[in-house]
PQR file of N, CA, C, O and H, with PARSE charges and radii, in Angstrom:
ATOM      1  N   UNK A   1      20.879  35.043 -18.411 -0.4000 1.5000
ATOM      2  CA  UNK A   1      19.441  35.070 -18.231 -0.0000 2.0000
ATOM      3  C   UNK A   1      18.918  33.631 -18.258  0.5500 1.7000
ATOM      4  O   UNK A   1      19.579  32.875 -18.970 -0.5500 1.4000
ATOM      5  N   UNK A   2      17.653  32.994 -17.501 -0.4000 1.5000
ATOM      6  CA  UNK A   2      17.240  32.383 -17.400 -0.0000 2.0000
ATOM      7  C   UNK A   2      16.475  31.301 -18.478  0.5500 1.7000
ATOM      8  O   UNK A   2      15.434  31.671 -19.023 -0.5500 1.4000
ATOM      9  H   UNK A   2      17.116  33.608 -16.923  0.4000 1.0000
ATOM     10  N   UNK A   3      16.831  30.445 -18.657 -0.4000 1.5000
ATOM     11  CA  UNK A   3      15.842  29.897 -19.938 -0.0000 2.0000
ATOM     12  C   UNK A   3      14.522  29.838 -19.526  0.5500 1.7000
ATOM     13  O   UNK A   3      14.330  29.820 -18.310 -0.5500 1.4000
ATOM     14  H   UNK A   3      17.676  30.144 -18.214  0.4000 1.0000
ATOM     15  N   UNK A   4      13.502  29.802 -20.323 -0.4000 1.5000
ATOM     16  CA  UNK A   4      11.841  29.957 -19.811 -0.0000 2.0000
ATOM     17  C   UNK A   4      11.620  28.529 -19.386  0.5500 1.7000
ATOM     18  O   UNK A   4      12.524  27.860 -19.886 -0.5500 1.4000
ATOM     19  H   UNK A   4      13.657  29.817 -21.311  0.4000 1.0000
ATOM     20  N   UNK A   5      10.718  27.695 -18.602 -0.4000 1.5000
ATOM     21  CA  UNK A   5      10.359  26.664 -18.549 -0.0000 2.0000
ATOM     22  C   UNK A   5       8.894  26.136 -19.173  0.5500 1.7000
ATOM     23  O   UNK A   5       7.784  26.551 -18.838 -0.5500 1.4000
ATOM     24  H   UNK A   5       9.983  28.239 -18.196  0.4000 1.0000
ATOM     25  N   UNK A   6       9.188  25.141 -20.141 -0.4000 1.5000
ATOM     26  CA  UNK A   6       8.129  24.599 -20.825 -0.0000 2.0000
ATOM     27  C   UNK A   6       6.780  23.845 -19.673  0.5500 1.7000
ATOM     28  O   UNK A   6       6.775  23.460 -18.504 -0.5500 1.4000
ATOM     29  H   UNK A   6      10.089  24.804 -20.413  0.4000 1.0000
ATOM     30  N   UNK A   7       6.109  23.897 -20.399 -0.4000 1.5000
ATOM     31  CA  UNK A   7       4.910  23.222 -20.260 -0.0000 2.0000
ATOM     32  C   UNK A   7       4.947  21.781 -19.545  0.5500 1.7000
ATOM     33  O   UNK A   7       5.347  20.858 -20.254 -0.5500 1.4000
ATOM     34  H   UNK A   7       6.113  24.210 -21.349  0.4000 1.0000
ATOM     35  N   UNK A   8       4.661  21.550 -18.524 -0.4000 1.5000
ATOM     36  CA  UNK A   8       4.470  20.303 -18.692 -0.0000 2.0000
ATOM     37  C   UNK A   8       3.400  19.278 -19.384  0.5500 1.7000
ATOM     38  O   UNK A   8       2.205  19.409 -19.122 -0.5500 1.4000
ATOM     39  H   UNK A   8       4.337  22.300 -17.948  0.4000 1.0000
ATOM     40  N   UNK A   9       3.752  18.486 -20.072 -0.4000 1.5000
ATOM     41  CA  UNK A   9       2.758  17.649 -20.932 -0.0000 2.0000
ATOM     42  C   UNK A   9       1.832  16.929 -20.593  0.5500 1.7000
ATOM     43  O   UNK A   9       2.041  16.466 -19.472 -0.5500 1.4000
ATOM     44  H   UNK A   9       4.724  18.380 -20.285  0.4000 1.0000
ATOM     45  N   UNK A  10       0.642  16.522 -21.150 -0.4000 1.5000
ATOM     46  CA  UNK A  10      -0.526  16.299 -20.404 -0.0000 2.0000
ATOM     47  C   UNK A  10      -0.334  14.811 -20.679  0.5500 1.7000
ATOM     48  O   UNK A  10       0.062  14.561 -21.817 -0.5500 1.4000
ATOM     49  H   UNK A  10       0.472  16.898 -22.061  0.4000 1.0000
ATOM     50  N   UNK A  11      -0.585  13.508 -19.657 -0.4000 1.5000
ATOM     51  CA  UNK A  11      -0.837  12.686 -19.722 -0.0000 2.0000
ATOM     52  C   UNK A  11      -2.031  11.840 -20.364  0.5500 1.7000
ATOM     53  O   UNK A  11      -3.181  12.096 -20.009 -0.5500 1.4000
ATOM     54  H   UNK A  11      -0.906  13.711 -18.732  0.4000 1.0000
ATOM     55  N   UNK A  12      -1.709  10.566 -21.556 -0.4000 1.5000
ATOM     56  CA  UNK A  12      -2.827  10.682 -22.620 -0.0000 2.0000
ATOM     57  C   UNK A  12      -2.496   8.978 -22.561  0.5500 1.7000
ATOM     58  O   UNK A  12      -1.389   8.452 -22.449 -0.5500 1.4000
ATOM     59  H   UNK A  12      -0.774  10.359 -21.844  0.4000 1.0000
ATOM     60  N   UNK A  13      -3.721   8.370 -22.667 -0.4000 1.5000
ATOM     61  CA  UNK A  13      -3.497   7.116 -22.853 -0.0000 2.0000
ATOM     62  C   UNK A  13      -3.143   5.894 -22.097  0.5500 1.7000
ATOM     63  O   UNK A  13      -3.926   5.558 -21.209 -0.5500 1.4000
ATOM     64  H   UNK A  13      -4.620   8.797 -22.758  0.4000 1.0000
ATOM     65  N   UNK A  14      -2.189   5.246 -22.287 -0.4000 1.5000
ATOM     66  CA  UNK A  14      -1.978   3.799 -21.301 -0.0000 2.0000
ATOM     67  C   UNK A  14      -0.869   4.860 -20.089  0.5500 1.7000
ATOM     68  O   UNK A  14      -0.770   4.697 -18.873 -0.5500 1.4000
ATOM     69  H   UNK A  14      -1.553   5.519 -23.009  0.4000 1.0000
ATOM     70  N   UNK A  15      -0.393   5.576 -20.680 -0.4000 1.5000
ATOM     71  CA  UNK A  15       0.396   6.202 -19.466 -0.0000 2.0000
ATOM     72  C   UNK A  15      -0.484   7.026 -19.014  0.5500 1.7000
ATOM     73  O   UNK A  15       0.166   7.927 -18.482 -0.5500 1.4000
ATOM     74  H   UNK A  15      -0.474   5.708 -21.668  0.4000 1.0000
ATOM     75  N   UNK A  16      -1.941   7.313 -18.883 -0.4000 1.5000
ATOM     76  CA  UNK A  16      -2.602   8.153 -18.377 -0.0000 2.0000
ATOM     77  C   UNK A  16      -3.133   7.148 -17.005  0.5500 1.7000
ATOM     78  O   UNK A  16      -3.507   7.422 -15.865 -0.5500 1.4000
ATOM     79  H   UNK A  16      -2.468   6.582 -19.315  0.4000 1.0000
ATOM     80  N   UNK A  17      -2.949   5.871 -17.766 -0.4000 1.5000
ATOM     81  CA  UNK A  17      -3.851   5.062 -16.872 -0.0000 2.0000
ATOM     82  C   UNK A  17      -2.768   4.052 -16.128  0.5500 1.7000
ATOM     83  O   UNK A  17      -3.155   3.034 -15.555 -0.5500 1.4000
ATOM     84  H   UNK A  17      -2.645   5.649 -18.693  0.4000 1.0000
ATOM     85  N   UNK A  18      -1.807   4.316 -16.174 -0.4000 1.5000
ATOM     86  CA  UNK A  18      -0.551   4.083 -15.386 -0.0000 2.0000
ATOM     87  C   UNK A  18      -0.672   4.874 -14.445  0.5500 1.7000
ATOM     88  O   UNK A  18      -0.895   4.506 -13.292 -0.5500 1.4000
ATOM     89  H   UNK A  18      -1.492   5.144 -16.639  0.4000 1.0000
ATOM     90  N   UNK A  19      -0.545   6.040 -14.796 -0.4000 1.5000
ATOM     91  CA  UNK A  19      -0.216   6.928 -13.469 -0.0000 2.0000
ATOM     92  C   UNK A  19      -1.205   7.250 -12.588  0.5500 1.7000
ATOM     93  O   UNK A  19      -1.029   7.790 -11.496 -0.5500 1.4000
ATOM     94  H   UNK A  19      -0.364   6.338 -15.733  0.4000 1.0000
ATOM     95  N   UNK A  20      -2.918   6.705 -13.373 -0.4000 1.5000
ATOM     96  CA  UNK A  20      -3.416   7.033 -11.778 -0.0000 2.0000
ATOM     97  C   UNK A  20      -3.437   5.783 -11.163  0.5500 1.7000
ATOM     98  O   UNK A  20      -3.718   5.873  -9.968 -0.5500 1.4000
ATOM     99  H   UNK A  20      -3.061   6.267 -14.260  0.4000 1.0000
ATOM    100  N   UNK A  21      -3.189   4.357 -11.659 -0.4000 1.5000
ATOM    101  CA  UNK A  21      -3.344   3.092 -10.952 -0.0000 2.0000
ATOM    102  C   UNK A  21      -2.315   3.249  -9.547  0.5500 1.7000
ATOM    103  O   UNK A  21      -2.435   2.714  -8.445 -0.5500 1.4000
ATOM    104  H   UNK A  21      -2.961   4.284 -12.630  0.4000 1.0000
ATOM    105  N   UNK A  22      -1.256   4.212 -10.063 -0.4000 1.5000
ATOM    106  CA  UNK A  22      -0.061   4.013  -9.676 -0.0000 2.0000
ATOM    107  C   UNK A  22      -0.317   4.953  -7.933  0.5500 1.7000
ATOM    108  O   UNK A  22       0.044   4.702  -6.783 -0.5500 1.4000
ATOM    109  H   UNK A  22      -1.159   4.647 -10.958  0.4000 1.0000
ATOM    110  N   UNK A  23      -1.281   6.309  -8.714 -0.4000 1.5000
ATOM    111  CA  UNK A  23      -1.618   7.233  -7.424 -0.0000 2.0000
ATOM    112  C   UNK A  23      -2.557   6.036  -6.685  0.5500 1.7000
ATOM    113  O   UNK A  23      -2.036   5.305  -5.843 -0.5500 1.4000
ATOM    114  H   UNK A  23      -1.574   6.513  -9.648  0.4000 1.0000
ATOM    115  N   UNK A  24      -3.492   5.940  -6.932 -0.4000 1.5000
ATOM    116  CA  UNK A  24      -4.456   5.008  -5.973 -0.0000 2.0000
ATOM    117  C   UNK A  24      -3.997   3.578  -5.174  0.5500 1.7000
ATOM    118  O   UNK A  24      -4.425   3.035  -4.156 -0.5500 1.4000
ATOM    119  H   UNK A  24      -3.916   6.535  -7.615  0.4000 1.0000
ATOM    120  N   UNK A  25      -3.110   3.295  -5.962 -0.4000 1.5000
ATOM    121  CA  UNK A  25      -2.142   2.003  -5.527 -0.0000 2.0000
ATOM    122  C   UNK A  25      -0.724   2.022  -4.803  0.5500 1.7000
ATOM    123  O   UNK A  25       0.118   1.179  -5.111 -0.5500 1.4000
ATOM    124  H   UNK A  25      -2.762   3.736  -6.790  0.4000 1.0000
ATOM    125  N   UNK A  26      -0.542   2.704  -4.124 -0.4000 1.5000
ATOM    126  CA  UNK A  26       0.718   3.464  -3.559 -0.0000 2.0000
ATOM    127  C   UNK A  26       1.316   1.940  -3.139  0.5500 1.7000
ATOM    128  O   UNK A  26       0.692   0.906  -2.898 -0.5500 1.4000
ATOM    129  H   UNK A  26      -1.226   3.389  -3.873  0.4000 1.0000
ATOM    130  N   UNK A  27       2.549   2.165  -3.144 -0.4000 1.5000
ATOM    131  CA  UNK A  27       3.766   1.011  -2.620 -0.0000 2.0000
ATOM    132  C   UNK A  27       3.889   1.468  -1.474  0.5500 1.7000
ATOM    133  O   UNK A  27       4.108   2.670  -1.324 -0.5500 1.4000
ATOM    134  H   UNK A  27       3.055   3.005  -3.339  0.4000 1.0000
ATOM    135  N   UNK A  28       3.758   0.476  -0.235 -0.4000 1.5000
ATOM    136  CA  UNK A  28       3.737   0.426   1.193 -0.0000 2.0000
ATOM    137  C   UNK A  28       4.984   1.048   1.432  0.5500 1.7000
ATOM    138  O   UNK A  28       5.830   0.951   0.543 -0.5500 1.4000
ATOM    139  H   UNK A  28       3.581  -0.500  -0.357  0.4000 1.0000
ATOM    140  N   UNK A  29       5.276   1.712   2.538 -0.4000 1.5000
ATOM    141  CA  UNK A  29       6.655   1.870   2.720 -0.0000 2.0000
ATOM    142  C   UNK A  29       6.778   0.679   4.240  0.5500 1.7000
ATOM    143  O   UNK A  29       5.906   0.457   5.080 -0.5500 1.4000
ATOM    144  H   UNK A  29       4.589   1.790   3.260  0.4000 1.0000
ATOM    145  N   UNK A  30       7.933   0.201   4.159 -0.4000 1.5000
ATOM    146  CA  UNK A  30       8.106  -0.586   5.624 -0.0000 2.0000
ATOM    147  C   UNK A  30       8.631   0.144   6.458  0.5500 1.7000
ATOM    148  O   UNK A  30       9.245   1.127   6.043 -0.5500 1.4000
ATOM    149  H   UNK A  30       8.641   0.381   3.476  0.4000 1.0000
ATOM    150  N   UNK A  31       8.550  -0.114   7.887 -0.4000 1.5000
ATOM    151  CA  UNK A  31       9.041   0.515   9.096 -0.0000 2.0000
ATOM    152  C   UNK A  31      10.265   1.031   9.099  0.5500 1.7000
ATOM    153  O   UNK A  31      10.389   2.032   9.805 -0.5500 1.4000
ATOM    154  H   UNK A  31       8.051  -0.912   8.224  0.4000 1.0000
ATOM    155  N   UNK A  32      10.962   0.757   8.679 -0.4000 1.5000
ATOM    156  CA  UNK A  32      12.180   1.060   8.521 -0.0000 2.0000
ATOM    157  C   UNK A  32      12.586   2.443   7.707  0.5500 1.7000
ATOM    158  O   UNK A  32      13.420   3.284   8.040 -0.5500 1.4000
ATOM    159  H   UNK A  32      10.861  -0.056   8.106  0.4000 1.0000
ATOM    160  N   UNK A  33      11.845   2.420   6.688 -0.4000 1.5000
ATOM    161  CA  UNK A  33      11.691   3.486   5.346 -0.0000 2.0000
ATOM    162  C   UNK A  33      10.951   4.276   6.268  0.5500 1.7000
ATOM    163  O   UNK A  33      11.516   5.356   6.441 -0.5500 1.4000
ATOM    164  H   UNK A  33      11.167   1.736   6.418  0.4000 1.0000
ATOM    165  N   UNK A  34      10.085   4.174   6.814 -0.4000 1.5000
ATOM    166  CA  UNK A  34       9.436   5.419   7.830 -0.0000 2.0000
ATOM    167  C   UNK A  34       9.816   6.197   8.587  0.5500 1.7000
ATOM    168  O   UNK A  34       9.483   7.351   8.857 -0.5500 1.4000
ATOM    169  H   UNK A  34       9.627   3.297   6.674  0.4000 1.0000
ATOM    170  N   UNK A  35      11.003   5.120   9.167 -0.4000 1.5000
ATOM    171  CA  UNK A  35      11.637   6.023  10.456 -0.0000 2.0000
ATOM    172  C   UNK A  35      12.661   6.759   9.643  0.5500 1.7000
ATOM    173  O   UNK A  35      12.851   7.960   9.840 -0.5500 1.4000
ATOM    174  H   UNK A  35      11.274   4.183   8.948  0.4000 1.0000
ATOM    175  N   UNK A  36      13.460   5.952   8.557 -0.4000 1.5000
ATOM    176  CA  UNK A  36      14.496   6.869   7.975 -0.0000 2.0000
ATOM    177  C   UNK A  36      13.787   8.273   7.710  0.5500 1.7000
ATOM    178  O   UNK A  36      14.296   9.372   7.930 -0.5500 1.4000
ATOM    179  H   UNK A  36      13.306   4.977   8.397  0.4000 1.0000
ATOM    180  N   UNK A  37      12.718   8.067   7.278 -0.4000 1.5000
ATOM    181  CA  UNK A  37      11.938   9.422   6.495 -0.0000 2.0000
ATOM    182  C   UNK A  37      11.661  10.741   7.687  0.5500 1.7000
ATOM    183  O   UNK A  37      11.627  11.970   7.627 -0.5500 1.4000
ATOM    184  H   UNK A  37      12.305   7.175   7.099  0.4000 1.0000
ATOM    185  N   UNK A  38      11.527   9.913   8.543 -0.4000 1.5000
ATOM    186  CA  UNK A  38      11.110  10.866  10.064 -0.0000 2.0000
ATOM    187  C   UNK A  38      11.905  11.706  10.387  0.5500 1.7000
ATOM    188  O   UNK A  38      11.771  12.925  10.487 -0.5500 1.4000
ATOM    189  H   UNK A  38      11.555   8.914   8.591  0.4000 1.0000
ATOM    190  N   UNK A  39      13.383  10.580  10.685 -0.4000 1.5000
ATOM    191  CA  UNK A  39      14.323  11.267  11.163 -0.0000 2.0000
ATOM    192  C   UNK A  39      14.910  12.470   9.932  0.5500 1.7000
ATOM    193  O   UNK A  39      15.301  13.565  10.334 -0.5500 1.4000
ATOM    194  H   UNK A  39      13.491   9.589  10.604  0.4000 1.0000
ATOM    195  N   UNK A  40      14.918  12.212   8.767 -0.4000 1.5000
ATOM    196  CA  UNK A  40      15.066  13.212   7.996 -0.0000 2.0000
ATOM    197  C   UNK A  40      14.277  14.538   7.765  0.5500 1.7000
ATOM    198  O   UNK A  40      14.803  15.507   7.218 -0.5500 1.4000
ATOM    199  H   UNK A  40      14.601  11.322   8.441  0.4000 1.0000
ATOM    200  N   UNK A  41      13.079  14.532   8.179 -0.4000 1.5000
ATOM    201  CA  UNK A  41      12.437  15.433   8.242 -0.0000 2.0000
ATOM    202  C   UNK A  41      12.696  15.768   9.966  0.5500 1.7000
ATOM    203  O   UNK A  41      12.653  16.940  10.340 -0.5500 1.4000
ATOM    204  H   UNK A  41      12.652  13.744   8.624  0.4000 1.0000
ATOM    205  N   UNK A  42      12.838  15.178  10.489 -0.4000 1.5000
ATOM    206  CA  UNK A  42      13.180  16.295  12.209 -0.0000 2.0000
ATOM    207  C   UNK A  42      14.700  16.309  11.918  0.5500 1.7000
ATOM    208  O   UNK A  42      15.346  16.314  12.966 -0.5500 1.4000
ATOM    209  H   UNK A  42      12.873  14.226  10.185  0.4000 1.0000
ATOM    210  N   UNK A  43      15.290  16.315  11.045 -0.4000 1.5000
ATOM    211  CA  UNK A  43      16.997  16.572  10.712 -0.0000 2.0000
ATOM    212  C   UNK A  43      16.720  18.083   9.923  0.5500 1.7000
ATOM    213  O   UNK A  43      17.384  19.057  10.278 -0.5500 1.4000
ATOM    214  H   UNK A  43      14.765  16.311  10.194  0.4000 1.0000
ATOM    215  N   UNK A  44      16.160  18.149   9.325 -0.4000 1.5000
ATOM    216  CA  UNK A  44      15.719  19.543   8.326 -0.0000 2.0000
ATOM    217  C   UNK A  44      14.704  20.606   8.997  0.5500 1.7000
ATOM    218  O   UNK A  44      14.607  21.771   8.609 -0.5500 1.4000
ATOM    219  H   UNK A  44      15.621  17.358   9.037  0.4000 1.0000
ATOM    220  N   UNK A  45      13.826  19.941  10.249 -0.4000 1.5000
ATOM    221  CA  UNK A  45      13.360  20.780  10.618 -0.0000 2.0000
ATOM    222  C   UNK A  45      14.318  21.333  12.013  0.5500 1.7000
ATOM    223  O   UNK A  45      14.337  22.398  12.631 -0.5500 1.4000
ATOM    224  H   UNK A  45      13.904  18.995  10.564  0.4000 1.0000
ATOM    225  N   UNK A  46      14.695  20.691  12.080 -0.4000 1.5000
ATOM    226  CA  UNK A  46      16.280  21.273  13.579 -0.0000 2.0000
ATOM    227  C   UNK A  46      17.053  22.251  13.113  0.5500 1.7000
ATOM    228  O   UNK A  46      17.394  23.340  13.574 -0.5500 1.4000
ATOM    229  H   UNK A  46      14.680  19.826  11.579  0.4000 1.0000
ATOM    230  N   UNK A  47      17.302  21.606  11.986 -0.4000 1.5000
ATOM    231  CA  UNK A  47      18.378  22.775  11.146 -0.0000 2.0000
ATOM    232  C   UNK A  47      17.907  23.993  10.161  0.5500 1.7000
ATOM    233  O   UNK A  47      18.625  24.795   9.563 -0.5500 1.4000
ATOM    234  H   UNK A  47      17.024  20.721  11.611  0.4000 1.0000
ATOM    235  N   UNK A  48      16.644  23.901  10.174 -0.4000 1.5000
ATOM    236  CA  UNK A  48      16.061  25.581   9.468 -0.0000 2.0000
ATOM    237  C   UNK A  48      14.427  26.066  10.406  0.5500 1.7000
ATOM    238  O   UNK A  48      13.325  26.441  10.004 -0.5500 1.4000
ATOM    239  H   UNK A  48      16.061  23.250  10.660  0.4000 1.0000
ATOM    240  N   UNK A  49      14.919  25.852  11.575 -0.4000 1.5000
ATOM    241  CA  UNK A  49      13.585  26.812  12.242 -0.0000 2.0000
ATOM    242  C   UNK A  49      12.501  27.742  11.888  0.5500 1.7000
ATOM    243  O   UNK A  49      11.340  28.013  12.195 -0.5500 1.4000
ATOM    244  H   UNK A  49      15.813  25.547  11.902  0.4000 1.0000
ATOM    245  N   UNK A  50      13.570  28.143  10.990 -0.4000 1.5000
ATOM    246  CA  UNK A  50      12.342  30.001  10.180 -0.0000 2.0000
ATOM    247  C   UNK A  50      11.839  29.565   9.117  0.5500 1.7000
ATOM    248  O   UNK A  50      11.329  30.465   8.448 -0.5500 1.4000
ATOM    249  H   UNK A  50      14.513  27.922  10.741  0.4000 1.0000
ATOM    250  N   UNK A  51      11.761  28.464   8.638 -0.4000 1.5000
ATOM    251  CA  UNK A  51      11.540  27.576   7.237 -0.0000 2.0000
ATOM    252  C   UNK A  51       9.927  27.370   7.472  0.5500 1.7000
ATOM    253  O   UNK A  51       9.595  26.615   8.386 -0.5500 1.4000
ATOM    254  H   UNK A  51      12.175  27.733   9.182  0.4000 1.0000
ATOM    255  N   UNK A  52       8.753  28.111   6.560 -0.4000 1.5000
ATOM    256  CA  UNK A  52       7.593  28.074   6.641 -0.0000 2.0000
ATOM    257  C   UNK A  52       6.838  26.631   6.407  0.5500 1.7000
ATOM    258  O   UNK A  52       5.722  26.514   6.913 -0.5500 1.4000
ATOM    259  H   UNK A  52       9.023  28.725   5.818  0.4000 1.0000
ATOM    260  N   UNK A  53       7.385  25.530   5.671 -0.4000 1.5000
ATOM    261  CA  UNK A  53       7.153  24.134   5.741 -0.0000 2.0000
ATOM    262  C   UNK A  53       7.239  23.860   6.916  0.5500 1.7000
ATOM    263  O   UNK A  53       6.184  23.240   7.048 -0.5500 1.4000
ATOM    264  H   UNK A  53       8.292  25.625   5.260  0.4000 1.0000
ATOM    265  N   UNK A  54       7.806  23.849   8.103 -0.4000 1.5000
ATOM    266  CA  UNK A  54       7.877  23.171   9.650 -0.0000 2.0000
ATOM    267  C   UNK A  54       6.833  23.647  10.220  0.5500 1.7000
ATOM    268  O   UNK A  54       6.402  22.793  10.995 -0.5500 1.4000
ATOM    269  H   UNK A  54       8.664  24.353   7.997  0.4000 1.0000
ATOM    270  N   UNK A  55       6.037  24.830  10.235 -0.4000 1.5000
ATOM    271  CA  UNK A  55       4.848  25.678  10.788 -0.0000 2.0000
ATOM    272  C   UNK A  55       3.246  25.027  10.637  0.5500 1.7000
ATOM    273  O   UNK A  55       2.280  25.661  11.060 -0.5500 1.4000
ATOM    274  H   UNK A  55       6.387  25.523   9.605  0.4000 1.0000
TER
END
């Protein structure tokens, strides 16, 4: 049987304010990192057609 899954914990403090600097401040990806990312996603969408994420 399955173990239950806990809670995830609420963010409090300097790591509260880490993680949204971090959302609003995103790290660029370069051209390169883009296309890898592309081709991986038209690699996954070739290979599962009926897969409701590609729709």
């Amino acid at each position: 049987m399955a173990r239950p899954i806990k809670d995830t914990p609420v963010l409090t403090g300097k790591d509260a304010e880490r993680f949204r600097w971090h959302m609003e401040h995103p790290t660029p990806l370069s051209e390169e990192e883009k296309r890898l990312s592309w081709e991986a996603y038209e690699r996954a969408k070739r290979n599962s057609p009926n897969c409701s994420l590609f729709k």
